[in-house]
C-alpha positions as CSV (number, residue, x, y, z in Angstrom):
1,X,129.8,119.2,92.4
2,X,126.5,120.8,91.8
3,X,125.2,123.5,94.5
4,X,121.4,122.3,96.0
5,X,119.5,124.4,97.5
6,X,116.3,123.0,99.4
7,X,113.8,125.1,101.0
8,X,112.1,124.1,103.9
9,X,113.8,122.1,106.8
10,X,110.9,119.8,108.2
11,X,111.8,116.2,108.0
12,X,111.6,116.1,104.5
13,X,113.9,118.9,103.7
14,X,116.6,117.7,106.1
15,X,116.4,114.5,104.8
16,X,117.1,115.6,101.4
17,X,120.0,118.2,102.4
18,X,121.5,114.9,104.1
19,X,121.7,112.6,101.4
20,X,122.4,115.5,98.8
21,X,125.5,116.5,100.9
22,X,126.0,112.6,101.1
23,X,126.6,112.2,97.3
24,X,129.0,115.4,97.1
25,X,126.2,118.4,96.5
26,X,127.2,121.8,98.3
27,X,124.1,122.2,100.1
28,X,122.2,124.8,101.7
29,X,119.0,124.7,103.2
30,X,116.9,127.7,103.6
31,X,114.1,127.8,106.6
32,X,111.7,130.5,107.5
33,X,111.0,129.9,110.8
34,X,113.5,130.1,114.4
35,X,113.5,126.0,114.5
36,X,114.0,123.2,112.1
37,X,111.3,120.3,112.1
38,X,108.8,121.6,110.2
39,X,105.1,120.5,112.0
40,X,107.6,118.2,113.8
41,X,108.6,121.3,116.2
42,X,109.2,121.4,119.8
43,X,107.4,124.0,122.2
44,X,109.3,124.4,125.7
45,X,107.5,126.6,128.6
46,X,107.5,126.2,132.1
47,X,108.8,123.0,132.2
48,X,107.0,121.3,130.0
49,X,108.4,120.0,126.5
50,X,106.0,119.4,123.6
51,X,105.7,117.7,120.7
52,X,104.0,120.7,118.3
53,X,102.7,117.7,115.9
54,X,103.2,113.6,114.7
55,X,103.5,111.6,118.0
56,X,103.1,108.1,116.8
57,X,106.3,106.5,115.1
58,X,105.4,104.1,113.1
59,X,106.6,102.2,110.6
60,X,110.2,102.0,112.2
61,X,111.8,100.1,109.6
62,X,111.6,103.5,107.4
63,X,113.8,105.7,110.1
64,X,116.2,102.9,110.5
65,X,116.9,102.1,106.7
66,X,117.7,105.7,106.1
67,X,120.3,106.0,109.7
68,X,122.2,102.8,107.9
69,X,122.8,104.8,104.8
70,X,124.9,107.2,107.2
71,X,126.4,104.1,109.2
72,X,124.7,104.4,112.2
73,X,120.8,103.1,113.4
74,X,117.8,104.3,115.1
75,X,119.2,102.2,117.9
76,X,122.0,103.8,117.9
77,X,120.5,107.7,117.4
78,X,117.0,107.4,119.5
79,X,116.4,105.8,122.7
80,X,112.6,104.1,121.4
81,X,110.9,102.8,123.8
82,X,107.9,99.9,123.0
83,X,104.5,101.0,124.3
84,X,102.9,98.0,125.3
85,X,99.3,99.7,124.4
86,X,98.9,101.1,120.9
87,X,96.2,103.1,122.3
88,X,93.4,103.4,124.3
89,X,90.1,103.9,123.0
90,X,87.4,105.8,124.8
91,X,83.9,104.8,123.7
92,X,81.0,106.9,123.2
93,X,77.7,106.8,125.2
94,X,75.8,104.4,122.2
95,X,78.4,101.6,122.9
96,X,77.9,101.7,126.8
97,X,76.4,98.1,126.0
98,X,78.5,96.6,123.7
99,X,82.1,97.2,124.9
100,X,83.6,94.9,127.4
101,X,82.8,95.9,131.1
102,X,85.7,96.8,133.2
103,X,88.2,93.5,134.8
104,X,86.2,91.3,131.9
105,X,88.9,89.3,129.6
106,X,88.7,91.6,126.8
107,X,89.2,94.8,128.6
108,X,92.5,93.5,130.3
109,X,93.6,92.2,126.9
110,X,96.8,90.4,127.6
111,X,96.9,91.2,131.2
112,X,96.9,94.7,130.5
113,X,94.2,96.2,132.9
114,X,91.7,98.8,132.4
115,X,90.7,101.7,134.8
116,X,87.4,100.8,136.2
117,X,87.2,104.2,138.2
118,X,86.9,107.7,137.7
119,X,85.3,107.3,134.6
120,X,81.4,108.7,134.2
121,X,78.8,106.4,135.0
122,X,76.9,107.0,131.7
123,X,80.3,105.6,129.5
124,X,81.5,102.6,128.8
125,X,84.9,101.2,130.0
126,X,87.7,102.4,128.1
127,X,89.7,99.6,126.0
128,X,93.1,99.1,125.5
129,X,94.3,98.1,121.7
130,X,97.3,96.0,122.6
131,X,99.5,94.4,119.3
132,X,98.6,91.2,120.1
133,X,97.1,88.6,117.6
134,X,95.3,86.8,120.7
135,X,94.4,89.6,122.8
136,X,92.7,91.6,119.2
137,X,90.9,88.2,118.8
138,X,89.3,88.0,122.4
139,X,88.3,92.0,121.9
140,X,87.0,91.1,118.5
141,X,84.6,88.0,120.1
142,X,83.7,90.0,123.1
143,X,82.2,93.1,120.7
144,X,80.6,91.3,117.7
145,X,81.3,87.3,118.2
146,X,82.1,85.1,115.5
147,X,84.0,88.1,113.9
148,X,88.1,86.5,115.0
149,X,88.3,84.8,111.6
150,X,87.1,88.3,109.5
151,X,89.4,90.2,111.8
152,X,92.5,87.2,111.0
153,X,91.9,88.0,107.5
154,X,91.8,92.0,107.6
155,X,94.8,91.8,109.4
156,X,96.8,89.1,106.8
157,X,95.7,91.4,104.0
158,X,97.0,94.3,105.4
159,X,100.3,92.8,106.3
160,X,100.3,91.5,102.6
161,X,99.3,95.0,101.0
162,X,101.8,96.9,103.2
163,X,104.9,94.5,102.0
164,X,103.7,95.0,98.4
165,X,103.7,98.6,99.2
166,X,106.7,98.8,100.6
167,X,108.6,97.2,97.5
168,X,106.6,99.0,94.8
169,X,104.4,101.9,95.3
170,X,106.8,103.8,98.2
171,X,110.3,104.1,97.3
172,X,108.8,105.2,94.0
173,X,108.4,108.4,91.4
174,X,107.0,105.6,89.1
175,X,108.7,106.6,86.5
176,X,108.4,110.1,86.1
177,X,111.4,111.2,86.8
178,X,112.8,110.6,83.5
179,X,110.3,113.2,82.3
180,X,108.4,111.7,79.6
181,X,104.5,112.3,79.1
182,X,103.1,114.0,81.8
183,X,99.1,114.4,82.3
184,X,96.9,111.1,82.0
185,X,99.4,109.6,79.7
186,X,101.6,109.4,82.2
187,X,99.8,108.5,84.4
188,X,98.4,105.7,82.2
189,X,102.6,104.4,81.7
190,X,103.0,104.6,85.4
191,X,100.8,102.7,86.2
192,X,101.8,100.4,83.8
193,X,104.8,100.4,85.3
194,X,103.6,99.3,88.9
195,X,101.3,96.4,87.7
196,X,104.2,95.0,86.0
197,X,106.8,95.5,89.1
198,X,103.2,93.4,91.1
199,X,102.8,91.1,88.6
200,X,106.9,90.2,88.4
201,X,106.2,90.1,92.3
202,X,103.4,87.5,92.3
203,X,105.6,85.5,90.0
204,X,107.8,85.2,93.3
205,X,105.4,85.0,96.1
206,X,102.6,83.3,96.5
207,X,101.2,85.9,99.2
208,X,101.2,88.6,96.2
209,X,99.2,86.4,94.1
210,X,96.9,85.9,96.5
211,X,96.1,89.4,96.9
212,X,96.6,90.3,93.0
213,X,92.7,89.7,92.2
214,X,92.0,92.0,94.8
215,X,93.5,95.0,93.8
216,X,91.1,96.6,91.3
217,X,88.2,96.8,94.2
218,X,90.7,97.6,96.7
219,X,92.1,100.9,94.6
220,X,88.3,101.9,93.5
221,X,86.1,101.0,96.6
222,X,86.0,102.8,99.9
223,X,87.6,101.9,103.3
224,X,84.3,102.1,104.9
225,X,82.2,99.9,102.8
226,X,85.4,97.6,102.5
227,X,85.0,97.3,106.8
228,X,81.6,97.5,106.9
229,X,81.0,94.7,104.7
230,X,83.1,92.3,107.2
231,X,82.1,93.5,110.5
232,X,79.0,95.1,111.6
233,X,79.5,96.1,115.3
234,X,80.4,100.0,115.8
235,X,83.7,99.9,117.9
236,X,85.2,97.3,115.9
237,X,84.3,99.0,112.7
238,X,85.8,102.2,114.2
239,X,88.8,100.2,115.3
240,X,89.7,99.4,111.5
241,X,88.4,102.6,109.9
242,X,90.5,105.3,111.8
243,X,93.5,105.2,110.5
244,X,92.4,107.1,107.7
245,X,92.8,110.3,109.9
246,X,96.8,109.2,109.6
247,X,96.4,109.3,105.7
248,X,94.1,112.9,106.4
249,X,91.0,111.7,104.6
250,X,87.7,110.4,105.3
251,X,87.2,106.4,105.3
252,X,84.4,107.2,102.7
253,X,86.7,108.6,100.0
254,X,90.3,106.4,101.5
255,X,90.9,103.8,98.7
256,X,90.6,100.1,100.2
257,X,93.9,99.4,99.6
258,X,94.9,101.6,102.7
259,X,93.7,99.1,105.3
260,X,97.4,98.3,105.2
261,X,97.3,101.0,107.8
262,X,95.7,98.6,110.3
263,X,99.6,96.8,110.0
264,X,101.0,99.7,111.4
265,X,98.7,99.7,115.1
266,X,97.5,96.1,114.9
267,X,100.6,94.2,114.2
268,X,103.6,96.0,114.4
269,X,102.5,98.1,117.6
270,X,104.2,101.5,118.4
271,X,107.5,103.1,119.9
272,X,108.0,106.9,121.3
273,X,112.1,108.3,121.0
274,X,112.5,109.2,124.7
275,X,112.7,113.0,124.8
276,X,109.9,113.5,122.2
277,X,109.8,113.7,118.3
278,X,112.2,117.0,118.2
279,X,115.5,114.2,119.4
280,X,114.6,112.5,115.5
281,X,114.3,116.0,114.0
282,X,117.7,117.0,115.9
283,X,119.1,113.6,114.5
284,X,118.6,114.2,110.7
285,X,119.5,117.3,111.3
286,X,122.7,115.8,112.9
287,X,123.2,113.8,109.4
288,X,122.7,116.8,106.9
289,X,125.4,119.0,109.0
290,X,127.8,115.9,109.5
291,X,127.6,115.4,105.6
292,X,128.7,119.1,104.9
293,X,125.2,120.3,104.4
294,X,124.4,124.3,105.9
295,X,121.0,125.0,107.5
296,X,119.8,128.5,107.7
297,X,117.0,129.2,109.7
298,X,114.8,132.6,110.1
299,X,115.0,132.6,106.6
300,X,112.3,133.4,104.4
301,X,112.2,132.4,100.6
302,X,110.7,135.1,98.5
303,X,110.9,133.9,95.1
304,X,112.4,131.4,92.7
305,X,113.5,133.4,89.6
306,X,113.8,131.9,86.1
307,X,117.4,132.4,83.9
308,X,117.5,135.3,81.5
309,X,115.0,136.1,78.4
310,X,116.6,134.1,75.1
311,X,114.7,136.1,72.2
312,X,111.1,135.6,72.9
313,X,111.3,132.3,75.3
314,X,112.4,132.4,79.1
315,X,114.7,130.3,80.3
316,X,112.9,127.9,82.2
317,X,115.5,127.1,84.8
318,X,115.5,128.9,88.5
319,X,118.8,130.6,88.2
320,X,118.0,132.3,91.7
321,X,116.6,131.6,95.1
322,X,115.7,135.1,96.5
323,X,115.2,134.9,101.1
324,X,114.9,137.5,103.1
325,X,116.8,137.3,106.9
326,X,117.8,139.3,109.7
327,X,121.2,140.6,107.9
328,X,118.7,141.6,104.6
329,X,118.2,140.1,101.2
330,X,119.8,136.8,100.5
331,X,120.5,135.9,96.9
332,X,121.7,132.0,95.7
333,X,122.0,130.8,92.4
334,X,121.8,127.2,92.6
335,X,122.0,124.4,90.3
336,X,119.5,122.3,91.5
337,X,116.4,123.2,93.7
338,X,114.3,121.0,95.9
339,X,111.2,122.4,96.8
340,X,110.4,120.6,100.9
341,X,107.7,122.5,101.6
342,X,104.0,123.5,100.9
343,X,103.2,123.0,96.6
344,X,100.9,125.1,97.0
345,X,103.3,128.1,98.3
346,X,105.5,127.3,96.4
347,X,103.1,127.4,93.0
348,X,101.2,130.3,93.8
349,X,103.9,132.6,95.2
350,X,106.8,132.1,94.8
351,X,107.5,130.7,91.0
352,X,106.3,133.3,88.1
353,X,103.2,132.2,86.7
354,X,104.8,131.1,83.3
355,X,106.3,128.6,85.5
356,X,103.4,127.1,87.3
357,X,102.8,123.6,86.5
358,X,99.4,123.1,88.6
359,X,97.0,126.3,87.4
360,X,94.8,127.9,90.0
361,X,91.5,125.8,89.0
362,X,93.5,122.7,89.7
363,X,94.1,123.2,93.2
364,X,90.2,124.5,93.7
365,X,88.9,121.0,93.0
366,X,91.8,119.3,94.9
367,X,91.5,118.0,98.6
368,X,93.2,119.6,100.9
369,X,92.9,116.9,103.8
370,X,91.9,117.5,107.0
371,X,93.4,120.9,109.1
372,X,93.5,120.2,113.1
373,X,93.1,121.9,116.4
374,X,95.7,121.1,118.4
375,X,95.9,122.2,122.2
376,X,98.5,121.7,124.2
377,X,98.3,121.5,128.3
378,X,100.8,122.1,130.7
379,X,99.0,119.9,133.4
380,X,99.6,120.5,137.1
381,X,99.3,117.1,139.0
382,X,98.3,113.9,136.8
383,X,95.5,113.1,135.0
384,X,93.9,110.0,135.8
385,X,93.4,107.0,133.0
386,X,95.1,108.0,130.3
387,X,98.0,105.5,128.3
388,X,100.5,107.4,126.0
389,X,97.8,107.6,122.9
390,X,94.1,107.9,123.8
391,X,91.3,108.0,120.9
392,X,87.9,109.4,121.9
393,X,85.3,108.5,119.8
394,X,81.7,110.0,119.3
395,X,78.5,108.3,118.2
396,X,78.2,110.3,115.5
397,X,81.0,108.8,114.0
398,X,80.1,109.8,109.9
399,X,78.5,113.0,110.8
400,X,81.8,113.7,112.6
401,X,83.8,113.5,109.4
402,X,81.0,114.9,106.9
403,X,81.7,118.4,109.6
404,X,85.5,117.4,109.1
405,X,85.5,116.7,105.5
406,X,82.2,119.3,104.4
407,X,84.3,121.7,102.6
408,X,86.7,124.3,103.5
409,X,84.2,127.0,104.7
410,X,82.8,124.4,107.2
411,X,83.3,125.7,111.1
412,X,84.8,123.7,114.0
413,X,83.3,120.0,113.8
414,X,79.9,119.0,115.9
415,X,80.4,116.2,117.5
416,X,83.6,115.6,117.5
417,X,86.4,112.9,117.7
418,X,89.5,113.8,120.4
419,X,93.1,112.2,120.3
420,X,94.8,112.8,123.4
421,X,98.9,112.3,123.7
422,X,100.1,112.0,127.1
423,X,103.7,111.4,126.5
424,X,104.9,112.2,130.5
425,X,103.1,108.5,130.8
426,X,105.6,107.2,129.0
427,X,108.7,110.0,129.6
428,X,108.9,111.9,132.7
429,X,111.7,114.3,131.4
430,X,108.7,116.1,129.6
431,X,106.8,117.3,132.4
432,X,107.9,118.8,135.6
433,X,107.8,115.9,138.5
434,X,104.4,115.1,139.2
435,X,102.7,116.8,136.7
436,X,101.0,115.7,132.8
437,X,102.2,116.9,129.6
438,X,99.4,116.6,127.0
439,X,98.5,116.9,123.3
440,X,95.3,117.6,122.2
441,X,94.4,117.2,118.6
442,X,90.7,117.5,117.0
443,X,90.3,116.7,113.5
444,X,89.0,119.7,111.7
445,X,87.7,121.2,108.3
446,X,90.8,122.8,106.8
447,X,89.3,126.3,107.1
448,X,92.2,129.1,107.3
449,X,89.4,131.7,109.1
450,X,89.9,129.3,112.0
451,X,92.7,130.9,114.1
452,X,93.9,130.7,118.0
453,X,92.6,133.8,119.7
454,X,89.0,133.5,118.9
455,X,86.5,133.9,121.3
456,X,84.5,130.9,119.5
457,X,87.5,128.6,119.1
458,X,88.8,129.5,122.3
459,X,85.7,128.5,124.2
460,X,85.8,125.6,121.9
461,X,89.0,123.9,123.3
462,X,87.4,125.1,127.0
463,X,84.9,122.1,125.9
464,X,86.6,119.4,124.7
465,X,89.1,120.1,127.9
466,X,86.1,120.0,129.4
467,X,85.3,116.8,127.8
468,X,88.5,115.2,128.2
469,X,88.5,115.9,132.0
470,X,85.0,114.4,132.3
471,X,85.8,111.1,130.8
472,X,89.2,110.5,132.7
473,X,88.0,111.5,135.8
474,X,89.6,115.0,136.1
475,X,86.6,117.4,136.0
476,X,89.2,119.9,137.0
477,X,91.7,119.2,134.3
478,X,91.1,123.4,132.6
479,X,91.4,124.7,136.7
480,X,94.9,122.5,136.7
481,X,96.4,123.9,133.4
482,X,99.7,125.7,134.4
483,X,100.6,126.0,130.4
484,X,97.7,126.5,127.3
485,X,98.9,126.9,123.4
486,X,96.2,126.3,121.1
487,X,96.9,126.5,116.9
488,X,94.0,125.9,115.4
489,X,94.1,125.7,110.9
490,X,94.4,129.6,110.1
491,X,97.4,129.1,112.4
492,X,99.1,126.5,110.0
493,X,98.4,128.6,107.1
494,X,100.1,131.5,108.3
495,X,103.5,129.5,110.4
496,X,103.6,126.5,107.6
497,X,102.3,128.3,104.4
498,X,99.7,125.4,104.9
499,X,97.6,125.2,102.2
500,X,93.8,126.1,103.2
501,X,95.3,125.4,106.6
502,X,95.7,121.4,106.2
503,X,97.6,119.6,109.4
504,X,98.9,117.2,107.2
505,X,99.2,117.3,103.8
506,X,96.6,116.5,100.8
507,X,93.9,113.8,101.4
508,X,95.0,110.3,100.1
509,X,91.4,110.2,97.9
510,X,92.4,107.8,94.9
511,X,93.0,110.8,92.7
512,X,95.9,112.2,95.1
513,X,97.4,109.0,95.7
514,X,100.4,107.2,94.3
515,X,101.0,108.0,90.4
516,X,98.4,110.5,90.8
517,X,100.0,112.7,93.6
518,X,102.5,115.1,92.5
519,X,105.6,114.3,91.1
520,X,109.2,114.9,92.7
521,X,110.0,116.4,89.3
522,X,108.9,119.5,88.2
523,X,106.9,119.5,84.9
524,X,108.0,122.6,83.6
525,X,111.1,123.7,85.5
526,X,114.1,121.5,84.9
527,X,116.1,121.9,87.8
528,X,113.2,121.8,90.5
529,X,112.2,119.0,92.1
530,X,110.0,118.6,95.1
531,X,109.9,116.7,98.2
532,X,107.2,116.2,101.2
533,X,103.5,115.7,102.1
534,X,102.2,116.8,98.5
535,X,104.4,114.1,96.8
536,X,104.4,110.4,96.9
537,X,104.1,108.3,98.5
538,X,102.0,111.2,100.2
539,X,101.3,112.6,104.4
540,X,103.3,111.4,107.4
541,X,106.8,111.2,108.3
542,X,108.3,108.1,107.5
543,X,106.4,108.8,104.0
544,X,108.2,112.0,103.8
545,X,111.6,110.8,104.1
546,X,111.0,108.7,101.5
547,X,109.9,111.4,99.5
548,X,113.4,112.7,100.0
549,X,115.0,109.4,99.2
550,X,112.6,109.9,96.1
551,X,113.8,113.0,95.0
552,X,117.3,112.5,95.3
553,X,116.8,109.1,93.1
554,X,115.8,111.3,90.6
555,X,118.4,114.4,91.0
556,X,120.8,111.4,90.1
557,X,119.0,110.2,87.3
558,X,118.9,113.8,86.1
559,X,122.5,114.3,86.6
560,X,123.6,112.0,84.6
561,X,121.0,112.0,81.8
């Protein structure tokens, strides 16, 4: 039985811990902070319980295939409740002509009506995005008519390219695990290996072959030009193109290939575990404790040392884990290490630099993704016209990402795009009675000077409250706030070790995706491997359990090599 140690316990490190304890490894797992989760943490005051970050769960089938590995289901471990609205999508002034009026067919999309008051005269009707094959049709006539048959075929590619996904380029390290070349060779045999694992699938299924000739534009063209050259009406294009926020890049620079995403919203629709995202987090955590696995928290990895000097070479193992807690100076000395955390942390501080696999000039020229400010409100009394998620868009829809995307010195984003939560729609055990828990998230440069406190950045969110309030017809939502916690990306940096702040994780441009994001396996430590956001298949949480289920695959393989 080897002794693991993993470091970090957001979903990706718990995960890990789980199925290492699973397969007979005495596990510990070390966390910095007071709470396990990770972003996925819980904020409780005054009543009110938040989610700190994700709110959508999507792709289900991920969270449910890794429950039946412990004999159990996320039926059995989450109460998930269907939202019959994916989300509702606020319009910007520009489309106050284009989107369907208020009571019209398309804006009660499968009997699923629209507020028609409270809502500023110079807006349009907000719309409701409902998974529904005819109802999407109907919206997609009403804004740009003729446009049903594109929109059928978007959506039948995307259900295609997800299934392909999901069988080859997910549950994947391509290869690399078994260690061989590393840099563009292999990359070069990785990919190799995924166009033969296609091409043995389009030998079985006539869908993949359809969508085989595809691929090479799909991998090197852009998500916006691939949706703007279908569909030329604003909302609708805006529709199909967000998504990329999930994947924490900018539709110009998002590969194609990821309008698989519209699967996710569009097709499959959208569930919420009553109780918030902290009842998953408390279930994995369930399964790493159950399978023998030990989970420190408040404490705070300091460095990974290498094995002893052997004449003029070191040993390039990490023969100890070195944390600092409230009883002092905690010393392991592991077998195996799994890295669930921040790369970049990890990288640059806490392995010696002879033992740094990605040098300093690599990560200057690599995309951090977006960074966010979030805002969380403690509402007294409800807010008017909001469902569980709520997008609201600007006009200025490309400027809005060039400010998002500009670089990492950029300052808070103008215009700007809100999402607004408001899970006590859905759960009223989050919110006192009577009252609105809500979750405010702007997509913004991932700039570490940004911090909560700021007079700037504070007066900041007093706008886009401001905003919010205005467009749901609560003009005093900021005068009604009983609880305010705003995080903005300096924040990350400093309670995540974010890198440069990001919310989520490296942008999924086509040079950090797949083959090309980092591999579970260190390059030049042999007994650290790595799970989470910087690894494939990439950001998100049902991508980082995988990640996990990645890593262990390979700890295996290792093991018995």
């Amino acid at each position: 039985m080897s002794e693991v140690v993993v470091i970090g316990a957001g979903i990706a490190g718990l995960a890990t811990a789980a199925l290492a304890a699973q397969d007979g490894h005495d596990v510990t797992v070390l966390e910095r902070r007071d709470q396990v989760g990770g972003r996925a943490g819980t904020h409780e005051e005054a009543g009110y319980l938040f989610d700190t970050g994700p709110s959508w769960y999507l792709m289900p089938e991920v969270f449910d295939a890794f429950f039946r590995r412990f004999g159990t289901s996320a039926a059995q471990e989450l109460d998930l409740i269907d939202l019959p609205v994916s989300y509702r999508l606020f319009p910007g002034h520009r489309h106050a002509d284009t989107a369907p009026a208020a009571g019209s067919d398309t804006a009660s999309a499968g009997d699923r009506g629209l507020p028609s008051a409270g809502h500023a005269d110079s807006f349009p009707s907000p719309l409701d995005i409902v998974p529904d094959r005819e109802a999407l049709h109907t919206l997609a006539e009403a804004l740009e008519p003729g446009s049903s048959a594109a929109l059928d075929d978007h959506l039948d590619s995307a259900s295609r390219l997800y299934d392909l996904a999901s069988v080859h380029a997910l549950r994947t390290d391509f290869g690399r695990e078994h260690r061989g070349p590393t840099g563009l060779a292999g990359r070069v045999r990785s990919l190799g290996g995924l166009g033969s694992g296609v091409l043995a699938a389009a030998g079985r299924d006539p869908g993949t072959r359809a969508v085989l000739p595809q691929l090479p534009g799909l991998l090197t063209g852009s998500l916006r030009d691939h949706v703007h050259a279908r569909f030329r009406q604003p909302l609708l294009r805006q529709i199909l193109l967000y998504p990329s926020v999930f994947l924490a890049t900018d539709p110009q620079r998002t590969p194609a290939l990821y309008h698989l995403m519209s699967r996710m919203d569009l097709i499959d629709g959208v569930q919420y575990p009553r109780g918030g995202f902290g009842t998953l987090i408390d279930a994995f955590a369930r399964l790493a404790r159950d399978a023998g696995a030990r989970i420190r928290t408040g404490a705070d990895v300091l460095s990974l040392r290498p094995g002893p000097r052997r004449g003029r070479r070191w040993d390039r193992s990490i023969a100890e884990v070195v944390a600092r807690t409230a009883d002092g100076i905690l010393t392991l000395e592991p077998d195996w290490v799994v890295a669930a955390c921040d790369l970049h942390h990890v990288e640059t501080r806490l392995l010696p630099p002879a033992l740094v696999s990605v040098p300093a000039r690599v990560w200057e020229k690599r995309d951090p993704g977006m960074g966010a400010l979030t805002i969380l409100l403690g509402v007294e009394g409800r807010v008017p016209g909001l469902q569980h998620h709520n997008l609201f868009f600007t006009d200025d829809w490309e400027a809005n990402f060039a400010s998002v995307f500009g670089g990492r010195a950029a300052g808070p984003p103008e215009p700007a795009s809100t999402y607004v939560c408001a899970p006590s729609v859905t759960d009223a055990g989050v919110a006192p009675d009577g009252c609105e828990n809500l979750f405010i998230l702007v997509p913004f440069p991932a700039n570490p000077s940004l911090r909560a406190g700021q007079a700037e950045l504070e007066a900041y969110a007093d706008r886009v409250i401001d905003s919010v309030g205005a467009r749901v017809g609560a003009p005093d939502l900021r005068q009604r706030t009983r609880v305010r916690r705003v995080q903005a990306p300096g924040d990350f940096a400093h309670e995540f070790h974010a890198w440069s702040g990001t919310a989520l994780g490296p942008a999924h441009t086509l040079g950090q995706s797949a083959m090309f994001r980092d591999s579970v396996v260190s390059p030049r430590v042999p007994n650290l491997l790595r799970a989470g956001a910087f690894t494939a298949p990439g950001v998100g949480l049902p991508m980082c359990v995988m990640s996990a289920e990645n890593a262990i695959d390979a700890l295996r393989f290792l093991e018995g090599a």
